[in-house]
Each structure stands twice: as C-alpha cells, then as structure tokens.
Residue frames relative to the residue before (quaternion, step in Angstrom):
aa qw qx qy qz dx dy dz
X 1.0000 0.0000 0.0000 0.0000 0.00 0.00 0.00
X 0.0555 -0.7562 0.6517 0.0194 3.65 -0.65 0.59
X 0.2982 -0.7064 0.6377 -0.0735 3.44 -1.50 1.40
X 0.1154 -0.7972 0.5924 0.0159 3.39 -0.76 1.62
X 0.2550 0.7047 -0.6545 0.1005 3.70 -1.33 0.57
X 0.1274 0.8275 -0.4679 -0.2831 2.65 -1.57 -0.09
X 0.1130 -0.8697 0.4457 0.1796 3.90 0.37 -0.31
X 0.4573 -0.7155 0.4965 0.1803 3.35 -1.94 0.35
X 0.2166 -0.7892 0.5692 0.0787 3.56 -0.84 0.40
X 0.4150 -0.6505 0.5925 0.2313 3.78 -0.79 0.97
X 0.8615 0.0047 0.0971 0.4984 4.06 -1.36 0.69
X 0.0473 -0.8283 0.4470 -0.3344 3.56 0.97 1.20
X 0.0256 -0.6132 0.7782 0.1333 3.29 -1.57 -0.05
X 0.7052 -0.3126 0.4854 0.4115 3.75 -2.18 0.37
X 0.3842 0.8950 -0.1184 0.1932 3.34 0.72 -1.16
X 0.8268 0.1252 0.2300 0.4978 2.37 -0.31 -2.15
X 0.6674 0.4894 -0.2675 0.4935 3.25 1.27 -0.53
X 0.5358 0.5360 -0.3265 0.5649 3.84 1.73 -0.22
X 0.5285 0.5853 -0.3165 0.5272 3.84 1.43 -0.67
X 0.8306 0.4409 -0.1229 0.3172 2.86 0.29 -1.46
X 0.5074 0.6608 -0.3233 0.4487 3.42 1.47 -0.50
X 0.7135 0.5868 -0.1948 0.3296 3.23 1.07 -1.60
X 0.8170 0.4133 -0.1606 0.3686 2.74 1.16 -1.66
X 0.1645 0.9068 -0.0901 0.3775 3.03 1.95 0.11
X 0.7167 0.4089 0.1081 0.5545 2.74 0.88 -2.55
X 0.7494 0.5099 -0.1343 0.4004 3.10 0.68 -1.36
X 0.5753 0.4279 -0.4640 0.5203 3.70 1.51 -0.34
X 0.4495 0.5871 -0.6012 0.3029 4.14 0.78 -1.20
X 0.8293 0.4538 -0.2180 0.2424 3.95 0.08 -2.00
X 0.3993 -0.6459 0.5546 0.3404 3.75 -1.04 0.80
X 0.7552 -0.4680 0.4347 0.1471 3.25 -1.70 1.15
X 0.8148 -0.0670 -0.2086 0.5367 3.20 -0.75 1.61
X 0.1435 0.6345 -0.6682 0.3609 3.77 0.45 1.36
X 0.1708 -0.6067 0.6918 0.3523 3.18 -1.06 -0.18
X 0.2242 -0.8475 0.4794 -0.0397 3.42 -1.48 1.30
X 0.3357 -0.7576 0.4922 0.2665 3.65 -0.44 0.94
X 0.2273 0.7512 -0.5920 -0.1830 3.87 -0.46 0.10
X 0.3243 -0.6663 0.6571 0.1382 3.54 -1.42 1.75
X 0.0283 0.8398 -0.5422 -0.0032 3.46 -1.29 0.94
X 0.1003 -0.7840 0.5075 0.3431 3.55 -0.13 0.16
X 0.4390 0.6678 -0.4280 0.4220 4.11 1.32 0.25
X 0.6522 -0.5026 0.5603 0.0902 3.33 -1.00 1.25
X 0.8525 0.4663 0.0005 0.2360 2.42 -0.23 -2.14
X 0.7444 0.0807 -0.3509 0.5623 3.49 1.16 -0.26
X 0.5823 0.5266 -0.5444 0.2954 3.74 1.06 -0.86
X 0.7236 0.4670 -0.3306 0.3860 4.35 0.49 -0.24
X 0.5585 0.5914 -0.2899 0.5042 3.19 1.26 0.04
X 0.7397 0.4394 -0.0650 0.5056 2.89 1.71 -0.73
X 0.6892 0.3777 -0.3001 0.5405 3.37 1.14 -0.27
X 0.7326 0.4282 -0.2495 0.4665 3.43 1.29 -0.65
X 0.6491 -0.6716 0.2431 0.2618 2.97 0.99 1.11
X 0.3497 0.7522 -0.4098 0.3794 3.87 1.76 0.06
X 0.7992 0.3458 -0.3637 0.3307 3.37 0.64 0.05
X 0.5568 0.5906 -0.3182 0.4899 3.34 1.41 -0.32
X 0.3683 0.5856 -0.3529 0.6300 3.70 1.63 -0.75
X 0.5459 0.3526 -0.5133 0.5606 4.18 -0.20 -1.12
X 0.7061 0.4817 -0.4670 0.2264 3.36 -0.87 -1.71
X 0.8190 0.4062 -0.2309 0.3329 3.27 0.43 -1.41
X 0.3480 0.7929 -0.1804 0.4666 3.30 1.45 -0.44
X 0.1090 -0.7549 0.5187 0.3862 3.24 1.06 -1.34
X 0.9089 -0.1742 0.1968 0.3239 3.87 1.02 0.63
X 0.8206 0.2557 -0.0049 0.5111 2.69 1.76 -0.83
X 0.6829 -0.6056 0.1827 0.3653 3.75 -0.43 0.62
X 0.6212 -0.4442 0.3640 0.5332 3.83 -1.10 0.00
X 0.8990 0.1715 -0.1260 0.3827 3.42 0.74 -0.81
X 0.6745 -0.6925 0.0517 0.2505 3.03 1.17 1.75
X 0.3461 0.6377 -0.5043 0.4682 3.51 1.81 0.94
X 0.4149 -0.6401 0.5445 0.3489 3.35 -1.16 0.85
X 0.7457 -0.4478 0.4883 0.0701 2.65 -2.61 0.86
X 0.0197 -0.8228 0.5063 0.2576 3.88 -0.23 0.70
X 0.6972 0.5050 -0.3307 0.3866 3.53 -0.61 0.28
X 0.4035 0.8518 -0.3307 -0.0474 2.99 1.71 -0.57
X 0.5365 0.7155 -0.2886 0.3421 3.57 1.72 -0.70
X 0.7043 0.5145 -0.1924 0.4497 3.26 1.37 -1.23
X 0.5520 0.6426 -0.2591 0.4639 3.42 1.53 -1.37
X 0.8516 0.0778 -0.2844 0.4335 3.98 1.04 -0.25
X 0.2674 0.6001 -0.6068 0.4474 3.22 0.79 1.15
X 0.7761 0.4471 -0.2556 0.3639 3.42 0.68 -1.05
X 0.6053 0.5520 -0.3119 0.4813 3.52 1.55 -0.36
X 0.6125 0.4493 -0.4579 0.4619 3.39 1.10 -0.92
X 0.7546 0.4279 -0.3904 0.3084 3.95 0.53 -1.06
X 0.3806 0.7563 -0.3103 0.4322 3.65 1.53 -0.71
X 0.7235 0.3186 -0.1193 0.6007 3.66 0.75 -1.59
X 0.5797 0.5329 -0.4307 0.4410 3.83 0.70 -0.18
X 0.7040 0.2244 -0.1683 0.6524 4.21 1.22 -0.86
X 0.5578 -0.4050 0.6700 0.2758 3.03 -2.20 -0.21
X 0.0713 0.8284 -0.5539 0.0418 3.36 0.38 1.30
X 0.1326 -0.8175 0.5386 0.1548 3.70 -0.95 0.74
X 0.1687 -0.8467 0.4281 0.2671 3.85 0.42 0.79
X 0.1581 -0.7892 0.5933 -0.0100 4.04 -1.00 0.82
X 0.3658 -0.7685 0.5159 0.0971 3.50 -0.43 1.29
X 0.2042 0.8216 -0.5322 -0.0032 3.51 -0.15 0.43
X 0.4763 -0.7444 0.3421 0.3193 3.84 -0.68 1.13
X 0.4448 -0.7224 0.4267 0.3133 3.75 -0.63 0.51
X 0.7839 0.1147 -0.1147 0.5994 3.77 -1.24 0.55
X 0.5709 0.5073 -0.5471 0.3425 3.60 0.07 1.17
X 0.7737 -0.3966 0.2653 0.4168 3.17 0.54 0.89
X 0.4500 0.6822 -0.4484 0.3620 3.72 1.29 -0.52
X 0.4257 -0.7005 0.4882 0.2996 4.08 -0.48 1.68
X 0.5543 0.5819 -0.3669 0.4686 4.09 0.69 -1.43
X 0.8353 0.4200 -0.2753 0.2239 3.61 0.03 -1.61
X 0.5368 0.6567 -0.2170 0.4833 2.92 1.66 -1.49
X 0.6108 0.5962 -0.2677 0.4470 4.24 0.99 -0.53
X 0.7957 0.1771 -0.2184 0.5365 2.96 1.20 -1.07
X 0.4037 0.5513 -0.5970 0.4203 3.65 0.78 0.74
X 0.7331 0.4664 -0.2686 0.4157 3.65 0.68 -0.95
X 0.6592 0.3234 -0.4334 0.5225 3.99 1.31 -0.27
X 0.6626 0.5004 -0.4838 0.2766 3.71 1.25 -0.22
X 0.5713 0.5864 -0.3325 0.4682 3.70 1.55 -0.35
X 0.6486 0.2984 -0.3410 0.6115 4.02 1.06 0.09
X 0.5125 0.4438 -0.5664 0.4685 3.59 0.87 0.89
X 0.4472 0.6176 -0.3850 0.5200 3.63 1.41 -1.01
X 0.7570 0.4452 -0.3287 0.3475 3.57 -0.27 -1.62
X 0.6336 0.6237 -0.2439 0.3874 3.33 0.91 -1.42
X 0.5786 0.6720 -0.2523 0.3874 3.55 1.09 -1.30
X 0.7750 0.3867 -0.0191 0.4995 2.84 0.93 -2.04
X 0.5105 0.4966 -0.5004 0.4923 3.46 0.80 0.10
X 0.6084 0.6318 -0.3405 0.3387 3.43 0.79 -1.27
X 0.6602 0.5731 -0.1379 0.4655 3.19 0.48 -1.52
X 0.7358 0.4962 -0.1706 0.4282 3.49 0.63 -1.36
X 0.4893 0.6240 -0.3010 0.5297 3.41 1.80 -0.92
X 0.8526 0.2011 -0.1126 0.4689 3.64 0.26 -1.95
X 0.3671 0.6658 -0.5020 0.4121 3.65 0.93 0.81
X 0.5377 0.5524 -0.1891 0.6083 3.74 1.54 -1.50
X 0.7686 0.2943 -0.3590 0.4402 3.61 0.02 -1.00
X 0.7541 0.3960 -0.4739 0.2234 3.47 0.24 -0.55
X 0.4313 0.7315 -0.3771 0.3698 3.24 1.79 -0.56
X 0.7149 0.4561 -0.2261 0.4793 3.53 0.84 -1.40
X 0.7035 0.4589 -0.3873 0.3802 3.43 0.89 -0.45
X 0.6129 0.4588 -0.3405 0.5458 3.54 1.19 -0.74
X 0.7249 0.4509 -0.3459 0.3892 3.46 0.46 -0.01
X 0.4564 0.6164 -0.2802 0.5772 3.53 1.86 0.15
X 0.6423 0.5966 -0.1890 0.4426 3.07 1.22 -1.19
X 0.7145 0.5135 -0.1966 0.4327 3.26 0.65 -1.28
X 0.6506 0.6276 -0.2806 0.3227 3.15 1.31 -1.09
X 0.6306 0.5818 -0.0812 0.5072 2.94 1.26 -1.33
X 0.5882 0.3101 -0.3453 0.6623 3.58 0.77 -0.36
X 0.6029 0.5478 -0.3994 0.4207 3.86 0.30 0.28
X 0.5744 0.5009 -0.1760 0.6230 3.41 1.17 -1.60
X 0.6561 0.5251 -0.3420 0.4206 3.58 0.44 -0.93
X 0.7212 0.2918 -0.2051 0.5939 4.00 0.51 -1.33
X 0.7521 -0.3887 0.4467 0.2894 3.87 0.26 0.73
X 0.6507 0.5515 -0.3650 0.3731 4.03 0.55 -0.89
X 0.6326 -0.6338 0.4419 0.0532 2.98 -1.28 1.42
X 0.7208 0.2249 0.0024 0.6556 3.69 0.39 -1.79
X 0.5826 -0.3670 0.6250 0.3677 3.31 -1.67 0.50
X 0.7897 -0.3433 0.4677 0.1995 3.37 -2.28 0.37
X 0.1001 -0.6550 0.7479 0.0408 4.16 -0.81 0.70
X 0.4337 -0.6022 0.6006 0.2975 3.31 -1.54 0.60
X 0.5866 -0.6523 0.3062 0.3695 3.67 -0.89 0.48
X 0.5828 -0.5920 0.2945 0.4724 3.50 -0.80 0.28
X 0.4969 -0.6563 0.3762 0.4252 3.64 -1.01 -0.15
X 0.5435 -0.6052 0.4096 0.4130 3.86 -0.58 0.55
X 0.7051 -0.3220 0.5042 0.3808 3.54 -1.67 -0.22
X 0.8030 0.3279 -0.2565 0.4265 3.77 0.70 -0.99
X 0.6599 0.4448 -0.3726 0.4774 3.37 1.08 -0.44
X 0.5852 0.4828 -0.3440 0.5533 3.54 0.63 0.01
X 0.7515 0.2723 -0.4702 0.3742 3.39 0.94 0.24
X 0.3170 0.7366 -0.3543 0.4810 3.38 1.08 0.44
X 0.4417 0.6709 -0.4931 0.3342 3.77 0.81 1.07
X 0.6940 -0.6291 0.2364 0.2582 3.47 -0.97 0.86
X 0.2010 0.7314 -0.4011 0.5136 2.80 2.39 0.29
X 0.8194 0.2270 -0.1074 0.5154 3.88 -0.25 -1.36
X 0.3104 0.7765 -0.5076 0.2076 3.81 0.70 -0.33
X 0.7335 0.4434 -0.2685 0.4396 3.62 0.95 -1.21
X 0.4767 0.5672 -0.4873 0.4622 3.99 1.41 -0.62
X 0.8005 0.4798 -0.2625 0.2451 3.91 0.15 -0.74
X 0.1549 0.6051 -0.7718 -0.1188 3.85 -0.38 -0.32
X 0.3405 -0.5153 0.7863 0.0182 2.54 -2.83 -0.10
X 0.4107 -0.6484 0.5852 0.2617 3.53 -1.16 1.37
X 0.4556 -0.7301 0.4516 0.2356 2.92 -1.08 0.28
X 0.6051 0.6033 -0.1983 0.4802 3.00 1.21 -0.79
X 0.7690 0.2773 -0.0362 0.5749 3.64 0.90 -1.37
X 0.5888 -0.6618 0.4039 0.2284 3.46 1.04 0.12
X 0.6072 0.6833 -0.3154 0.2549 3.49 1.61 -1.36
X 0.1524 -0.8305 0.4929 0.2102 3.68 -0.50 0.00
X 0.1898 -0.8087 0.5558 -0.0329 3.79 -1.06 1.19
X 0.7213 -0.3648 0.4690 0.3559 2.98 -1.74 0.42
X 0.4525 -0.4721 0.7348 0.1803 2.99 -1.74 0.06
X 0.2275 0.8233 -0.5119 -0.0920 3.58 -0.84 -0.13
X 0.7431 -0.1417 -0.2071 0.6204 3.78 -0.23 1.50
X 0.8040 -0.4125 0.2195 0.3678 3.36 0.43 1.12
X 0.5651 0.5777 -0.3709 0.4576 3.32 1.97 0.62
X 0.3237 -0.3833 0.6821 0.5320 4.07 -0.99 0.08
X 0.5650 -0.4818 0.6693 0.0265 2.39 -2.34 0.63
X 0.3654 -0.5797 0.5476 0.4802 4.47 0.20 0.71
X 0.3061 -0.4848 0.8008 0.1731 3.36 -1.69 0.61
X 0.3449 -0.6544 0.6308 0.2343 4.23 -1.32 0.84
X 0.5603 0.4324 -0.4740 0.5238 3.28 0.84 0.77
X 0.5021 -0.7392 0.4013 0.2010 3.51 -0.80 1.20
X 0.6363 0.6845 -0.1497 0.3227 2.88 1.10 -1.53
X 0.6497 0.6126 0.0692 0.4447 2.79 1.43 -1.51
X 0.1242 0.7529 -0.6404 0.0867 4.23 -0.41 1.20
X 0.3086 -0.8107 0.3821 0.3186 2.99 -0.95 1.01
C-alpha cells in the first residue's frame, strides 16, 4: 500500500520537513505492519540504521560529546512511531531517475508552491490591513490626503556621490573626517586605515 501527502511548514528546515514526512507516513499505518521506509535523506535513513538514534534515547537526548541534539522534538515522535511498526529503513539516491523518489519531489515542490502562495496570500492581507489602519487614524485626526514622507534636510541632500570622495570613515569608531589636501586624515586607532 503506498500513502501520498504532502504539507507546508512556516521558517522550516530540509530537516524537519524529511522528519516530518516520515513521521507523517508512519502515523497513516496500523501498529505492528511491517513497513518499508524509501528515503533519499541521509540524514535520517543513517541515523537510523546505525543505530545513532536509539544511542540519543539512551543518552537522555543528547550527544556522545555532550552538544545538544537539533531536532530533538521530531527525533522522538519518530522513535515512539518507528517502535510502534516493523520499520525497514532504504536509502534511495535523489534526482536519479528513481520513479517513487521523483513523486515525492513533485508532491514536495506543490507543498513549496502551496507555502508560498500561503504566505503571499497573508503578506497582501496584512498590507491591506495596515493600510486600513492608517487610514483610519487619518479620518480620525480630520486629514484630508493620505501621509507624504518628509522632505529631505539641507544636510542630507548634501551627501551626493558628488562629495563622497572628500569623506572617509574609521573603521573601527565608525567616526567620519575630512579629507585634507587629498590626504585621509590618521584614524587614533592603529589598527585602523582609512
């Protein structure tokens, strides 16, 4: 029996979205099946066969050399369902032509699209809402025309790529100097040329 899906996730990782996939799969099937899982991730089918994740478990979570685990939330969701089937894990290389893998590149890329539609959707509303907003605090103080950005000053208008070459900056301090007969000016920070 084979189980299609896919789905999206906001600020994500490959990862988590290869975790998730599995564990995913693994909730659709009824306990103690015996279960094939094709992957084209590294990352969990060797972790899994080489026994690195059951080592975490014991561990309490955490590595041989006592840096923490990332994923660690997903990593036992996937053991508890893992230990629920007869799971056999299969490496399969990606983009090689493999008919299974090539399926789930094409439902994970209309989860992508889907994402980005999503996003793209609540990206418009908030625009439309913050732009409602404003209005209303306009309508509210009496004002006629919508908001103008202010004008530019005298100094920022003098700041044109025209004079750009009269100025350096320290690096270090950030400060910025004359020029003076077509020298930088020492910066009192050695380190530091302008």
């Amino acid at each position: 029996m084979v189980h299609e899906g896919h789905g999206q996730a906001a600020g994500t990782t490959n990862n988590r979205m290869e975790l998730t996939a599995v564990i995913k799969g693994l909730q659709q099937i009824s306990p103690g099946d015996r279960v094939e899982v094709w992957t084209d991730s590294k990352y969990i089918c060797e972790n899994m066969t080489q026994g690195h994740v059951r080592k975490w478990r014991e561990r309490g979570w955490g590595k041989r050399s006592g840096s923490s685990l990332q994923n660690v939330d997903l990593w036992k969701v996937l053991m508890e369902e893992a230990d629920r089937h007869r799971v056999e894990w299969k490496w399969v290389k990606g983009h090689d032509g493999n008919a299974g893998n090539e399926e789930a590149d094409r439902l994970a890329g209309s989860g992508a699209r889907r994402a980005l539609e999503t996003c793209k959707k609540l990206e418009e509303a908030v625009k439309r809402w913050t732009d409602e907003y404003k209005q209303r605090e306009w309508d509210e103080r009496g004002a006629t025309s919508t908001p103008t950005k202010p004008r530019r000053t005298a100094s920022e208008t003098r700041r044109s790529p025209v004079c750009a070459p009269t100025w350096t900056s320290c690096r270090m301090t950030g400060s910025r100097r004359r020029r003076r007969t077509g020298r930088a000016v020492r910066c009192p920070w050695t380190r530091c040329r302008p």
